[in-house]
TORTOR-248456 format. One line per 10 residues: their letters; for each residue x, y, z of C-alpha. Coordinates in nm, 2 decimals, padded with zeros to 4 digits. Last residue first. Example, Ala and Ser with C-alpha at 12.3 -4.5 7.8 and 13.67 -1.06 7.14 Angstrom:
2
sa = 01.37/-00.11/00.71  01.23/-00.45/00.78
# end
This chain:
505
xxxxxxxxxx = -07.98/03.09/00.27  -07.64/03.03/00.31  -07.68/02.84/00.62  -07.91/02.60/00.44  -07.65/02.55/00.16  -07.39/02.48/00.36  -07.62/02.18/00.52  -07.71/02.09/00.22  -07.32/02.02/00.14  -07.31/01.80/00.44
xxxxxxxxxx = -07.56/01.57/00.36  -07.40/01.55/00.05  -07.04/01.46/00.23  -07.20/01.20/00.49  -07.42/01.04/00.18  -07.09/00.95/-00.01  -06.89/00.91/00.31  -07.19/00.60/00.37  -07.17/00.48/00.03  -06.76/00.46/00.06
xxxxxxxxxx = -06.80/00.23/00.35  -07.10/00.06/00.21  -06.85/-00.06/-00.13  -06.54/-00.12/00.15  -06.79/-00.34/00.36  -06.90/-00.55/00.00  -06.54/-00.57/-00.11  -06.43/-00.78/00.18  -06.15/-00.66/00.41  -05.80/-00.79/00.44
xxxxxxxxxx = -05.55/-00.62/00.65  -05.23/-00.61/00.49  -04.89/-00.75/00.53  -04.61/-00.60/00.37  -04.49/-00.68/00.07  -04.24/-00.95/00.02  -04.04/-00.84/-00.36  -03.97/-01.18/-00.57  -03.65/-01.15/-00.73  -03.65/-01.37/-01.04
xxxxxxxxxx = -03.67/-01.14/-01.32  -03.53/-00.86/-01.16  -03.20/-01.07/-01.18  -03.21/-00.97/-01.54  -03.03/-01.32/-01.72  -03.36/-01.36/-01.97  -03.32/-01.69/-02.12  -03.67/-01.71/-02.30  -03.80/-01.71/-01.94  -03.91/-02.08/-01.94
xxxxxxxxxx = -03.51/-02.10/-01.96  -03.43/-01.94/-01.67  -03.73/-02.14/-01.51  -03.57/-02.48/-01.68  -03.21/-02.42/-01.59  -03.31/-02.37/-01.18  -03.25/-02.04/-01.00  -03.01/-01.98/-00.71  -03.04/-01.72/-00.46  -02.86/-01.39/-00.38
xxxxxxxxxx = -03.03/-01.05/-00.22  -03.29/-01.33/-00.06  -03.73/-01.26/-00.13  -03.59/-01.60/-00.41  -03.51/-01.79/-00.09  -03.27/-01.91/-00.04  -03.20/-02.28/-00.01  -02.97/-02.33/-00.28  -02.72/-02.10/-00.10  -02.66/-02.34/00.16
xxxxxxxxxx = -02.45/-02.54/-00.08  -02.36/-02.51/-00.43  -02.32/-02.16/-00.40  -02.15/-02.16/-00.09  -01.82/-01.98/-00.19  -02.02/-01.71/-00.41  -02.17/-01.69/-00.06  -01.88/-01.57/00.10  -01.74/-01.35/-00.18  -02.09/-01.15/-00.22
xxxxxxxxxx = -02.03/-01.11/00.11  -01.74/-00.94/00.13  -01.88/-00.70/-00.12  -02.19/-00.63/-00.03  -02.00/-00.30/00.16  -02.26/-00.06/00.26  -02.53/-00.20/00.40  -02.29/-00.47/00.56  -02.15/-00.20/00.71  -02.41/-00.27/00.99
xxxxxxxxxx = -02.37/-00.60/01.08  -01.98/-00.53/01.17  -01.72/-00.60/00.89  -01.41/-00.78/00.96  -01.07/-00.52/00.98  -00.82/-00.58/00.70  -01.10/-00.61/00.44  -01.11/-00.92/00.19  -01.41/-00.80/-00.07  -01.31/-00.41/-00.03
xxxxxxxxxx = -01.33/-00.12/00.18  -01.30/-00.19/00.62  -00.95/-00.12/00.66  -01.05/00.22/00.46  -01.27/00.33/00.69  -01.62/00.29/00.60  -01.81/00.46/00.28  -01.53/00.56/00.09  -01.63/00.86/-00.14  -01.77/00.82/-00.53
xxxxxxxxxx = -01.85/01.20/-00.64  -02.03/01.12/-00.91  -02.30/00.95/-00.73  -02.25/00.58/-00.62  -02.10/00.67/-00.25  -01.80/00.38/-00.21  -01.82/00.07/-00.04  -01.97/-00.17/-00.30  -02.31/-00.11/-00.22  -02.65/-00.29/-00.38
xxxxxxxxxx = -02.44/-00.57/-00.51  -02.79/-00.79/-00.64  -02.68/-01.19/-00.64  -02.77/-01.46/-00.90  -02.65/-01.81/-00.90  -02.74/-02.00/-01.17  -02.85/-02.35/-01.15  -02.82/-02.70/-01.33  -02.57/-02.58/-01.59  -02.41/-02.85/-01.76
xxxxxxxxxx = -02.41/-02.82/-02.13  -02.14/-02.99/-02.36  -01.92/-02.76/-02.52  -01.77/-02.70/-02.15  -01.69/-02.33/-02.18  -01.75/-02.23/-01.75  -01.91/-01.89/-01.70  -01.93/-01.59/-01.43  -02.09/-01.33/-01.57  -02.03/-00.98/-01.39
xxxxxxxxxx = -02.27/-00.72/-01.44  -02.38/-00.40/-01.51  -02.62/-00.08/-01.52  -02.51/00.20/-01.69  -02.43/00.59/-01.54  -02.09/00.66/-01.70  -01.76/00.84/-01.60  -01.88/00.98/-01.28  -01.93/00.72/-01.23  -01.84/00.35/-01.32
xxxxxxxxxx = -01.99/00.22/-01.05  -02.31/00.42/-01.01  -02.59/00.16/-01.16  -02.48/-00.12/-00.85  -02.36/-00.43/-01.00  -02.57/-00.76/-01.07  -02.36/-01.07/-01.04  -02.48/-01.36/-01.26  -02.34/-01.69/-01.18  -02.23/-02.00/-01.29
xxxxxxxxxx = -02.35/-02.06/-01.71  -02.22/-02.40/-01.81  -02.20/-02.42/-02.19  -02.42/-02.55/-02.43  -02.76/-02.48/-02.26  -02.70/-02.18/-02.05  -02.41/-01.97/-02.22  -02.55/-02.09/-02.53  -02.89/-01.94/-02.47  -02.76/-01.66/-02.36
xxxxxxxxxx = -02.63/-01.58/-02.69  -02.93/-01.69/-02.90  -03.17/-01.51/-02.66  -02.93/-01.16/-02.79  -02.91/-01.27/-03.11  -03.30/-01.36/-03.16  -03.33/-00.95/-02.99  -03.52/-00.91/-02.67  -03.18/-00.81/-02.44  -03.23/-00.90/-02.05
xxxxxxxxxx = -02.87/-00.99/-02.01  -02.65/-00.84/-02.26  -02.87/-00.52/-02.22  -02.77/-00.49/-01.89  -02.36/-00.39/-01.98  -02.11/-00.70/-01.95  -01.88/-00.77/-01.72  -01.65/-01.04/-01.71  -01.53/-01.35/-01.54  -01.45/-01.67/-01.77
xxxxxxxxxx = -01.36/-02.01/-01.68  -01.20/-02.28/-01.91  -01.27/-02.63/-01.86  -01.27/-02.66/-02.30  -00.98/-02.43/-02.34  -01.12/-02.06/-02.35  -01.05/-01.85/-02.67  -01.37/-01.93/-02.85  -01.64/-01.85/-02.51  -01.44/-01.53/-02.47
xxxxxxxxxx = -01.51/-01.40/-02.87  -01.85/-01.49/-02.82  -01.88/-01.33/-02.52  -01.68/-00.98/-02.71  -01.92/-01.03/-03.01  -02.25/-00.96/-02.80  -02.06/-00.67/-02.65  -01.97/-00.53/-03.00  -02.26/-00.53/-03.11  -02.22/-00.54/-03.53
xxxxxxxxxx = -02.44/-00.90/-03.53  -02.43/-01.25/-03.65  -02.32/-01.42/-03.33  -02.14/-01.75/-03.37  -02.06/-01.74/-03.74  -02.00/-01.38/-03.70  -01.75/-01.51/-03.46  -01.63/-01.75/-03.70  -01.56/-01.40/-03.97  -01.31/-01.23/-03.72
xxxxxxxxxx = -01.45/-00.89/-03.78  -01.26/-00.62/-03.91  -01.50/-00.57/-04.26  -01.79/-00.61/-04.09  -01.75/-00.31/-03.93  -01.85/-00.26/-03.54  -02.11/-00.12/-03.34  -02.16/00.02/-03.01  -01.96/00.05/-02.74  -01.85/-00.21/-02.52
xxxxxxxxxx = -01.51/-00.16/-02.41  -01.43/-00.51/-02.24  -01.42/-00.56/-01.89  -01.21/-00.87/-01.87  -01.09/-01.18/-01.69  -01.06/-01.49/-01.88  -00.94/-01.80/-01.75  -00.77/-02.13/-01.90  -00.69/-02.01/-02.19  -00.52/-02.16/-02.56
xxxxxxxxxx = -00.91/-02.30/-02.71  -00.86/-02.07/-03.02  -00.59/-01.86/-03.04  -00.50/-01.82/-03.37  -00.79/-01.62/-03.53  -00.68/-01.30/-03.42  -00.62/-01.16/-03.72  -00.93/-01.16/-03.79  -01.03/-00.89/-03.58  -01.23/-00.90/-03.27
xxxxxxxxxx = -00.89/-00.91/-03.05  -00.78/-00.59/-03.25  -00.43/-00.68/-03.13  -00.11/-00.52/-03.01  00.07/-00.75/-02.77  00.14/-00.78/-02.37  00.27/-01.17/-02.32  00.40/-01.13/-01.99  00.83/-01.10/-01.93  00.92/-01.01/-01.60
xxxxxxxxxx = 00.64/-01.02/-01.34  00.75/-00.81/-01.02  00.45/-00.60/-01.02  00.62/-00.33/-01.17  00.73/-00.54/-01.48  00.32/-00.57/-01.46  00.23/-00.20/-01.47  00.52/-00.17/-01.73  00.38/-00.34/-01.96  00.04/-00.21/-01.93
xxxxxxxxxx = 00.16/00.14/-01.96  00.34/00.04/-02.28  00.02/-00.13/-02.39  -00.20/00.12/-02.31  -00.03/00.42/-02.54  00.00/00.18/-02.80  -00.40/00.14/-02.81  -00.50/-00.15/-02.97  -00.52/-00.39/-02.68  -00.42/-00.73/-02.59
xxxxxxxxxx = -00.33/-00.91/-02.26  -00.17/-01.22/-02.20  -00.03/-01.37/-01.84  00.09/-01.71/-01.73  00.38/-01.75/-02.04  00.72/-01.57/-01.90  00.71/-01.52/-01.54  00.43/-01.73/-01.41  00.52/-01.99/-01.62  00.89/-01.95/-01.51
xxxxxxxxxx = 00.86/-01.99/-01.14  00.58/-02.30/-01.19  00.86/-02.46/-01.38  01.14/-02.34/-01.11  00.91/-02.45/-00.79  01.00/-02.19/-00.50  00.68/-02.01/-00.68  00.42/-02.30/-00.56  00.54/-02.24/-00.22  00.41/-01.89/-00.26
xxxxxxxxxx = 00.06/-02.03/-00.38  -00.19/-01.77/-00.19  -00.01/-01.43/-00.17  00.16/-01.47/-00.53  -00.12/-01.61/-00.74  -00.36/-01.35/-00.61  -00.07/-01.07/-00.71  -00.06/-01.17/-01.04  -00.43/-01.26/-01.07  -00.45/-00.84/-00.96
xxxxxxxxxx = -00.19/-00.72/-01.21  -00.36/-00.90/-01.48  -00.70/-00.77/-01.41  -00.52/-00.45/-01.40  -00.37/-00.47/-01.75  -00.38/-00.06/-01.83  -00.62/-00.13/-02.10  -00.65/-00.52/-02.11  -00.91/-00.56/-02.38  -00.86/-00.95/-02.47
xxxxxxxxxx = -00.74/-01.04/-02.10  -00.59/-01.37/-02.10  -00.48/-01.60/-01.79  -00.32/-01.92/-01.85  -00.37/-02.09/-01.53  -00.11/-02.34/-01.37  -00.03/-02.15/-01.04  -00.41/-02.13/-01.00  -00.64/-01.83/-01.00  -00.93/-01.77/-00.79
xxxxxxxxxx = -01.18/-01.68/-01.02  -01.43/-01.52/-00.74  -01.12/-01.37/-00.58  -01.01/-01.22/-00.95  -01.38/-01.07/-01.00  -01.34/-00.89/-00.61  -00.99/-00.79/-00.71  -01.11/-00.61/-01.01  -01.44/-00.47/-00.83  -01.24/-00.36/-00.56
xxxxxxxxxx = -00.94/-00.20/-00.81  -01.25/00.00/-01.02  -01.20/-00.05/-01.42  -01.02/00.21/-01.53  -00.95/00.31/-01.90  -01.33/00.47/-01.88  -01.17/00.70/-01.65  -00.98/00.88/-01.94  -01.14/01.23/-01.94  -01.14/01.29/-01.63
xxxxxxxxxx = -00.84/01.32/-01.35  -00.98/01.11/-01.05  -00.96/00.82/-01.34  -00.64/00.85/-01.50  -00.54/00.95/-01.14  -00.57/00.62/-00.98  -00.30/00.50/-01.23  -00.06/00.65/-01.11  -00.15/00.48/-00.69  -00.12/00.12/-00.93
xxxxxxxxxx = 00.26/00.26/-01.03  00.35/00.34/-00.65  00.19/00.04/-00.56  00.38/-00.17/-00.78  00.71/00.02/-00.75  00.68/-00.05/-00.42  00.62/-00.45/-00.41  00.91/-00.51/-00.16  01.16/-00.26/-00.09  01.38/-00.04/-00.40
xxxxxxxxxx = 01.15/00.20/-00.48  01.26/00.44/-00.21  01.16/00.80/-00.37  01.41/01.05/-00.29  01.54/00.98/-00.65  01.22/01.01/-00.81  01.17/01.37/-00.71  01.48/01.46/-00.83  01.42/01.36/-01.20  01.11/01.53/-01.23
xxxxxxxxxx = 01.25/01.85/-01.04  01.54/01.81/-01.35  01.29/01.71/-01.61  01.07/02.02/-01.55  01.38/02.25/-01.55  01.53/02.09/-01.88  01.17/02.19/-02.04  00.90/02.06/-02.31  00.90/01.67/-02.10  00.78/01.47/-02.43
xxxxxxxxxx = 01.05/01.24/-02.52  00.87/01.01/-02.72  00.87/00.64/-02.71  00.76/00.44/-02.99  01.02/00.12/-02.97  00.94/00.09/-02.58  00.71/-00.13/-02.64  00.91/-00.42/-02.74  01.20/-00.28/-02.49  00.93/-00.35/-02.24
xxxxxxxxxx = 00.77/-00.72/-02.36  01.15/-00.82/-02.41  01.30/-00.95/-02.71  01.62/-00.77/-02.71  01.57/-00.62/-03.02  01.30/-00.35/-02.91  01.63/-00.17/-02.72  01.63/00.05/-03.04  01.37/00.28/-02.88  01.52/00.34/-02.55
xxxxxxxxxx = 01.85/00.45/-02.76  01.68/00.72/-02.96  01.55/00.81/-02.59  01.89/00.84/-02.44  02.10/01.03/-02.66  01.88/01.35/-02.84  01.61/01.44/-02.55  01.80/01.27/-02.29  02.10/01.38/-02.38  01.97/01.79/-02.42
xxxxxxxxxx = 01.80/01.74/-02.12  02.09/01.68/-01.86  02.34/01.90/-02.04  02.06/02.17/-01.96  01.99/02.08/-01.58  02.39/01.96/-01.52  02.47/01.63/-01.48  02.37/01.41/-01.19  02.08/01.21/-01.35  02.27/01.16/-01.64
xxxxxxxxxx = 02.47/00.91/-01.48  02.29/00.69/-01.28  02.01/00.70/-01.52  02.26/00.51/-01.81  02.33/00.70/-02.09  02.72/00.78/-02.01  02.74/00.39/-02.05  02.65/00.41/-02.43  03.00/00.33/-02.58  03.10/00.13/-02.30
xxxxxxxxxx = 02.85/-00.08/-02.35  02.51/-00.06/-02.14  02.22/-00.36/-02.18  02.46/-00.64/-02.10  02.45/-00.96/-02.20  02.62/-01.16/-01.99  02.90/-00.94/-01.79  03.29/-01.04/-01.82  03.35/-01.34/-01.57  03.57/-01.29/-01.20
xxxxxxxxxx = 03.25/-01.47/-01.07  03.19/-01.20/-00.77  03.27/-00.90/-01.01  03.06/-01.05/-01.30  02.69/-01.11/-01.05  02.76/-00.69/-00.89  02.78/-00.60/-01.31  02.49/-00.82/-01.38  02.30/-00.68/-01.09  02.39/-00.34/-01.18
xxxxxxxxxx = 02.30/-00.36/-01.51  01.95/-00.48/-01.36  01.92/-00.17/-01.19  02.00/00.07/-01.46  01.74/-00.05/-01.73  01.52/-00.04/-01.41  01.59/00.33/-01.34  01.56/00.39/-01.73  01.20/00.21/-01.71  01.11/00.45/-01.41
xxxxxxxxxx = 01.21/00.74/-01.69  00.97/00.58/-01.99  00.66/00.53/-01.73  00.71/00.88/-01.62  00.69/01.02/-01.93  00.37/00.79/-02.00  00.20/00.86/-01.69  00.24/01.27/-01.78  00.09/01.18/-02.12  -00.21/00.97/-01.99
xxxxxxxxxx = -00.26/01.22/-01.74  -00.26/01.50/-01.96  -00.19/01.82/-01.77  00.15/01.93/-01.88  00.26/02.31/-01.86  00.52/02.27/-01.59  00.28/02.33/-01.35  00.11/02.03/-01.44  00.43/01.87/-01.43  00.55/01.96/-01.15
xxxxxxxxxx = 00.18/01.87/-00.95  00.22/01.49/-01.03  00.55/01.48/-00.91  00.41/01.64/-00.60  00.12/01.40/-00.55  00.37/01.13/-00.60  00.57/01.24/-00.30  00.24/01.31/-00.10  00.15/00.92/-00.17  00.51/00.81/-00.06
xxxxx = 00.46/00.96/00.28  00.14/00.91/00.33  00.19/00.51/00.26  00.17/00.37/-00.08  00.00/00.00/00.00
# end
C-alpha cells in the first residue's frame, strides 16, 4: 500500500508537471513510465555487473556498453539541468527505442517512445523527485505505479481506462487463480486484471513459486493481454514489470479482428471488462465469430469472442452492460442461450448503476461462465451488489474506513456496514453456491434459479426477473364493507353540502 509519505511524494510529481505546462494524465503517466524504465534499465545492469565482479567473468548480455554507459540513469541524472535534457532528448530516448531487439515485452514497447517533458527544469524536479523516492523494498514500484494510475480516473477524461481496483480484485477472488492458469485479457487497458491474478497467485501459492517450472510460467507464459492502443500497452507493460512479473505476453491486437484467429481454445481464464460500445465493421471482424453471433454489437461479439478463446474447462469473469442480459433480440436469446444450454453458465452478479461514475451511469454485471461444449448448468447463481463501499453518485467517497473497503478487508465487517460493503459477502456466498445458498429464498439479495425457469423465461439473465419483492402485510377486508364504507362518506359529504347550503340561505 503507498503510505502518506510516498502518496504526497507522488502527489508532488504529479503537481511539476502540471505546473510545468502538462496536464494529460495519460501523457504525464507515459513520461514517467519511460524514466522509471531507465531506473530499471540501470538496476539490472547493476546486478549483472555486482553477479561478474563475484564470478571474476565479463557481464552476460549487457544492456550498457562502454560506448552508451554515459546514458545510463545513474549518470545523467547528476549532470547539469541543460546537459541533462539535451541527452535525454537527443542520446537516451533514440536509444530506449532501439532496445526493441532484445525480445522483451518492455523494450518491445518501448520502440515508440517520445521524449515529451517541453523543459530541462521540469525534467530536473522530475528527475529529483524520483530519487528520494525508495523503490527499491518489496512491491513499491507496484503500488506506486497502481496509486498512477488512480489519477487517470480522478483526473477525467480517461476513466473509462479504469475499471475500479475492488471490483477487479473482487472478480479475480471469485476466479481464484491457479499456479497453472493461462490467464488472458482481450481488452486489457492498463492490465489490472492482470496485475490483480498476479498478485492472487503470489499471496496464496508462494510455495508454488519456490518450484522453477511453476517460477517460469508465471514469469514468461501465465499472463496475455491485448489492446490496440499503444499508449496502453506500454503502460500495461510496465504495470506488470512493476508488479515483479518479467516478461508477460502484452501485444497489439484488435482481439475481434481476424487476425486474431489463432488462439482458439489456448486459456484457462478470462478476466475482462471489455469496451462495449456500439457497433463494429464487418470488414474487421473475425468472420467465426460472426458465425457464432451474427451482429455489429460489440458486446455480443466480445462473449462470443471469450467463449472461443477458452480451453474446453475454461472459466470466464466479465462484465457486461444490462442489455447483454435481458436483451429481446433472436441474437441476444441466442447468446444466452449458449451460455446456459451449451456451456455452463455460474453466476450472474448484478452491479450497483453508479460504478463507473462519474464516467458513465449504466447498469452492469459480472458473468461468471464455464466453456464446456457440452451443457451443464443446473443453477445459476444470482446476487444484487446494492453497495460496493463507495458513494455511487459522481463524487464516489469511501463509505467505511479504509481497513474496512473491499471484498477481503483488513478489519471484519460489523452488521451494519454490511449495508454498505456487499462485497465481502458476495465473496462468501459465491463460496456456498452449491451449498446453503440453494435454499434461499428468491425474497434473498442472492439465490439460485433452476435451468428450466431461466429458460421458461426465453433466457432472460435480469435478476429482476426472479427477485420476488415480500410486501407487507395487509389487513383484508371484503369488497361489499369497503362498497357501504364509501356509500356511507358518499351520503356523509351531501348531507353535508345541504347543510352549507341552508346556512347560506
Amino acid at each position: 500500500m503507498v503510505t502518506g509519505d510516498l502518496r504526497s511524494k507522488i502527489d508532488r510529481l504529479w503537481d511539476s508537471f502540471w505546473s510545468g505546462g502538462m496536464s494529460n494524465p495519460l501523457q504525464i503517466i507515459e513520461q514517467i513510465t519511460y524514466l522509471m524504465f531507465l531506473i530499471r534499465l540501470d538496476e539490472r545492469q547493476a546486478l549483472k555487473e555486482r553477479a561478474a565482479n563475484r564470478s571474476g567473468r565479463p557481464i552476460t548480455d549487457p544492456i550498457y556498453a562502454a560506448d552508451t554507459d554515459h546514458l545510463r540513469w545513474r549518470r545523467f541524472s547528476e549532470l547539469d539541468p541543460e546537459t541533462m535534457y539535451t541527452l535525454v532528448r537527443d542520446k537516451v530516448f533514440p536509444w530506449l527505442r532501439s532496445l526493441g531487439g532484445d525480445g522483451s515485452t518492455y523494450a518491445h514497447h518501448m520502440r515508440d517512445a517520445r521524449f515529451d517533458i517541453p523543459s530541462s527544469a521540469l525534467l530536473t524536479k522530475v528527475v529529483d523527485q524520483l530519487k528520494t523516492m525508495d523503490l527499491g523494498v518489496g512491491d513499491t514500484k507496484g503500488d506506486l505505479y497502481e496509486y498512477m494510475l488512480s489519477k487517470i480516473a480522478t483526473a477525467g477524461q480517461n476513466g473509462q481506462f479504469r475499471t475500479p481496483r475492488h471490483i477487479i480484485e473482487l472478480m479475480v477472488r471469485m476466479m481464484a487463480p491457479k499456479p497453472d492458469d493461462e490467464i488472458c485479457d482481450p481488452a486489457c487497458g492498463t492490465a489490472g486484471f492482470l496485475v490483480a491474478s498476479a498478485e492472487y497467485v503470489a499471496e496464496t501459492h508462494s510455495a508454488a513459486m519456490l518450484d522453477k517450472v511453476s517460477r517460469d510460467h508465471y514469469h514468461n507464459s501465465m499472463f496475455h493481454g491485448f489492446d490496440f492502443d499503444s499508449t496502453m500497452l506500454r503502460i500495461a507493460s510496465m504495470n506488470m514489470m512493476m508488479h515483479q512479473v518479467e516478461a508477460p505476453d502484452i501485444r497489439y491486437r484488435d482481439s475481434l479482428s481476424q487476425d486474431a484467429a489463432n488462439d482458439e481454445g489456448r486459456y484457462s481464464l478470462i478476466l475482462a471488462n471489455p469496451p462495449f460500445a456500439g457497433s463494429l465493421d464487418y470488414e474487421r471482424t473475425a468472420k467465426d465469430l460472426l458465425a457464432t453471433v451474427r451482429t455489429k454489437k460489440t458486446e455480443l461479439l466480445f462473449l462470443a469472442l471469450f467463449l472461443k478463446l477458452l480451453k474446453p474447462g475454461g472459466r470466464a469473469a466479465v462484465i457486461v452492460p444490462d442489455g447483454v442480459l435481458s436483451g429481446s433480440t433472436k441474437v441476444h436469446k441466442e447468446l444466452r442461450r449458449l451460455l446456459v444450454e451449451d456451456h455452463k453458465l455460474d453466476a450472474v452478479v448484478k452491479l450497483p448503476g453508479g460504478v463507473f461514475k462519474p464516467y458513465a451511469g449504466v447498469s452492469t454485471a459480472i458473468l461468471l461462465f464455464t466453456r464446456t461444449d457440452s451443457g451443464g448448468t443446473d443453477e445459476v447463481w444470482f446476487y444484487e451488489v446494492t453497495a460496493d463501499g463507495w458513494s455511487l453518485d459522481d463524487k464516489r467517497t469511501p463509505l467505511l474506513e479504509s481497513a474496512k473497503l473491499g471484498p477481503v478487508p483488513d478489519v471484519a465487517l460489523e452488521a451494519d456496514d454490511h449495508a454498505r460493503n456487499n462485497l465481502p459477502d458476495v465473496l462468501d456466498r459465491w463460496n456456498k453456491r452449491l451449498g446453503s445458498e440453494r435454499q434461499r429464498a428468491r425474497t434473498e439479495q442472492s439465490f439460485c434459479i433452476p435451468k428450466a425457469d431461466i429458460a421458461a423465461q426465453d433466457f432472460d439473465l435480469n435478476y429482476n426477473r426472479y427477485k420476488q419483492v415480500v410486501h407487507d402485510d395487509v389487513e383484508y377486508r371484503p369488497p361489499a364493507e369497503i362498497i357501504a364504507e364509501i356509500e356511507k362518506l358518499n351520503t356523509e359529504m351531501q348531507q353535508g353540502l345541504a347543510d352549507l347550503e341552508a346556512m347560506l340561505k
